[in-house]
C-alpha positions in Angstrom: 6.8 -17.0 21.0 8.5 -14.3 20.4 7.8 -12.7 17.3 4.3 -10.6 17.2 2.0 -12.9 14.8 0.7 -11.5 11.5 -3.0 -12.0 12.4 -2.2 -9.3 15.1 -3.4 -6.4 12.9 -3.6 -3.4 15.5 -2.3 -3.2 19.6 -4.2 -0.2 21.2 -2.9 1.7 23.6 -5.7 0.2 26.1 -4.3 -3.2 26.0 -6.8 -4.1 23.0 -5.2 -6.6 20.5 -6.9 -6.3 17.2 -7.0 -9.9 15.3 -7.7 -11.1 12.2 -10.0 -14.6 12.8 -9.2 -15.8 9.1 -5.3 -15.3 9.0 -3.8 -18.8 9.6 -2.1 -18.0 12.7 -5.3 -16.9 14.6 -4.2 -19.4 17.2 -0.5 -17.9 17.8 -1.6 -14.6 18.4 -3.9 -15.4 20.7 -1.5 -16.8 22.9 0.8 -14.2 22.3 -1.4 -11.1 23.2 -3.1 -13.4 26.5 0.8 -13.8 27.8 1.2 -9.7 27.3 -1.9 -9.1 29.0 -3.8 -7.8 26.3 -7.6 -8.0 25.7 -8.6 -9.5 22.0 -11.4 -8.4 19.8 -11.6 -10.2 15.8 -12.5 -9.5 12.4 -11.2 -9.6 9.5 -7.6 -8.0 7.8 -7.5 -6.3 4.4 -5.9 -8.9 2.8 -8.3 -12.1 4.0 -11.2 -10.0 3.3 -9.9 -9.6 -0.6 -9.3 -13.0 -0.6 -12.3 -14.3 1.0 -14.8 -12.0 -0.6 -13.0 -13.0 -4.2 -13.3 -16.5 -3.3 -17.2 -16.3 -2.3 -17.9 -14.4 -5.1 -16.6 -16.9 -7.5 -18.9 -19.5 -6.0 -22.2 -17.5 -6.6 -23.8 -17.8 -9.7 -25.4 -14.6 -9.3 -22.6 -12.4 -8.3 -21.6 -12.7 -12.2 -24.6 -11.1 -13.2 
């Protein structure tokens, strides 16, 4: 794989690979920063997190409140 993968949010100058563990191609850029040598740490991108926290508060009653 060539092309850096979307989930890859952020590549630090100390070999750090920043990655989003919702984006559906979690899996790719794993691989990808492991075969550059880089470390990974997850969380979560801006745009999963709108999506994700719009789609949890739709299924909580009291979020509507």
């Amino acid at each position: 794989m060539s092309h850096r993968p979307k989930a890859i949010q952020n590549l630090r100058p100390d070999m750090l690979a920043e990655i989003c563990a919702w984006c559906a191609d979690k899996e790719a850029a794993d691989q990808w920063a492991e075969e550059r040598g880089y470390d990974t740490t997850h969380g979560i991108c801006p745009e999963c997190l709108k999506k994700y926290k719009a789609d949890s508060l739709k299924n909580t009653h009291w979020a509507l409140r």
